[in-house]
N, C-alpha and C positions, 0 to 999 in steps of 0.2 A: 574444782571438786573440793574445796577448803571448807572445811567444818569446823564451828566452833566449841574453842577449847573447854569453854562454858557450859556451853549445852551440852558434851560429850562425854565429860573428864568425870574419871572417878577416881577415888573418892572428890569431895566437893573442893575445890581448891580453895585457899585459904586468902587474906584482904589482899597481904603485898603480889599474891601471884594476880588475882582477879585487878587493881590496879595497874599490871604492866601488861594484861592483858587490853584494858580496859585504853592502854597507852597506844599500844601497837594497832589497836583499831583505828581510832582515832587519826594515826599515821596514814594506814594505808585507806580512809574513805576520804581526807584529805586531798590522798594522791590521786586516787580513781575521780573525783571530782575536778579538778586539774586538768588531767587527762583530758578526760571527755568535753571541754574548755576549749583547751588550747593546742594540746596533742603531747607528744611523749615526749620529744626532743626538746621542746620550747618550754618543758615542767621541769623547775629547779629543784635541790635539795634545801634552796632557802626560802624558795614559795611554799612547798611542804611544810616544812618547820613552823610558819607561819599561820597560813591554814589550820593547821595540828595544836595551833596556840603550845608548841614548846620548843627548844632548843634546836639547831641543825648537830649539834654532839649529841640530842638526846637521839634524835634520830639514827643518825650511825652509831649509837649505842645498840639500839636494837636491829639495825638494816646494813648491815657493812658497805651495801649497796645500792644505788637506786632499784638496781634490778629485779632488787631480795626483795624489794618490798610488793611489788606483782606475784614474786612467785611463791614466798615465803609464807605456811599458813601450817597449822598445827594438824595435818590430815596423817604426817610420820607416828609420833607416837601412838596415836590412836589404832591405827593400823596395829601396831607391833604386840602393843597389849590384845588388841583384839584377836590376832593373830593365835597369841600363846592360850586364849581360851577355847578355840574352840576342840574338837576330835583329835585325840593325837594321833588316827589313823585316815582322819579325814585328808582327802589331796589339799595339795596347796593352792590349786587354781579354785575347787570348789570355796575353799576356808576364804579363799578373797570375795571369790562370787557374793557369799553373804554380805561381810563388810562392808564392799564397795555399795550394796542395794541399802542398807544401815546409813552408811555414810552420805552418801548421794540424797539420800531420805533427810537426813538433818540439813544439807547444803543448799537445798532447794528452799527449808523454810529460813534457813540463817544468813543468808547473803542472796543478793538482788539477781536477777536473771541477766542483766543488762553491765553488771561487775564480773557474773561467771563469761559473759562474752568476750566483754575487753579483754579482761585477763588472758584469755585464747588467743583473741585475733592478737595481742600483743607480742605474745611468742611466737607467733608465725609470721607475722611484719617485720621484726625489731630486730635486727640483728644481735644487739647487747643483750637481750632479754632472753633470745632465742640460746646465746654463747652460755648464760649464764645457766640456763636450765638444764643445758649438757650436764655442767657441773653441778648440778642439784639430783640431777639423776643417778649418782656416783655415790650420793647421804643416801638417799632412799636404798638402793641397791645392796649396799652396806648391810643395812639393819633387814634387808630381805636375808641377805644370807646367814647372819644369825638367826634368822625364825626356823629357813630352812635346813640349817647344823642341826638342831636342836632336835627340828621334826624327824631328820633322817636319821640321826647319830655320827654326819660325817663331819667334818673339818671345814666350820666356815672360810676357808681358802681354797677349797678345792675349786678346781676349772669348771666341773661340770656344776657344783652348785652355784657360783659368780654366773658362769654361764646362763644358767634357765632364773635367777634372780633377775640378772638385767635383761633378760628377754621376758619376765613381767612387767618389770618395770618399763622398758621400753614400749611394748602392747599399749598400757596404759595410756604412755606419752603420746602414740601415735594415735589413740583413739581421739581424743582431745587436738591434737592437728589436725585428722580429718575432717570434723567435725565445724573448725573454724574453718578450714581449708573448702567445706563445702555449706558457706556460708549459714550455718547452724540450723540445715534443713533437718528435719527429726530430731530424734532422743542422743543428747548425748550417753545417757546409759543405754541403748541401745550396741551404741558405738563401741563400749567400752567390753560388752555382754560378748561383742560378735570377736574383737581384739583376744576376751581368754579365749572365746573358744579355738582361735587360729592356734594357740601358745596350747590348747590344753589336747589339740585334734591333729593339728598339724594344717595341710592344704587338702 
């Protein structure tokens, strides 16, 4: 579901950010090329580097991880700005609902159908990738419960807001497993549609 920072970001982002932008792509179509190649295990951070025509340091300059560079994509900020604009009485599953159809709308024409696959079945094959995503789910999480402080007036540490933060964020995550998990038959935004409404309805 990774949207570009380009086609998304406002105000217009400026040369040096569009350049590491411009850098970071470059990384990760490298990798996804590899990938699809040779496989995941047998793709180095020095075949990347190479591919990528830059450095293995510039690399881990921007990917701490081989991992990061699968799962790592500019979908957080974007969310959280978009977040703080819409209704300040609007629910937070609806306020996502929009977004995510915004979003998903941009990702569809900004990265390939066959990149948003791998990316999926990657996390659900890969144990390292899958480890790593836990922990990425922990960022996102995070900057939900600031949205949610905000929107409620409670105390971004409370249990109950941590709580229903990472039970969106987790929705999300599971929609996108399912989805690779059944071999990408229909809509992922279908997937994703039916994940709030379990989070926003219950069972």
């Amino acid at each position: 579901m990774a949207a570009s920072a380009q086609s998304a970001a406002e105000p217009k982002v400026g040369l040096r950010e569009r350049k590491k932008i411009k850098t970071r792509m470059a990384i990760r179509d490298a990798t996804y090329r590899l990938i699809m190649d040779q496989g995941y295990d047998a793709t180095t951070v020095e075949q990347i580097a190479e591919a990528a025509e830059v450095s293995p340091s510039t690399v881990f300059r921007y990917f701490p991880t081989k991992e990061d560079i699968v799962l790592t994509d500019e979908f957080d900020p974007i969310v959280e700005r978009e977040l703080r604009k819409r209704p300040a009485d609007e629910s937070i599953v609806d306020s996502l609902r929009h977004i995510i159809d915004h979003a998903m709308n941009l990702a569809q024409h900004g990265e390939d159908a066959e990149v948003s696959k791998l990316r999926m079945r990657l996390q659900v094959e890969v144990p390292a990738v899958r480890s790593r995503m836990m922990e990425s789910m922990s960022v996102t999480g995070q900057m939900m419960c600031r949205v949610i402080a905000d929107r409620t007036g409670r105390d971004e540490g409370d249990l109950e807001v941590r709580a229903y933060a990472m039970g969106l964020v987790g929705a999300l995550m599971e929609a996108a497993r399912y989805w690779a998990e059944h071999d990408y038959e229909g809509e992922l935004h279908d997937y994703v549609m039916r994940a709030m409404d379990a989070v926003q309805h219950g069972l």
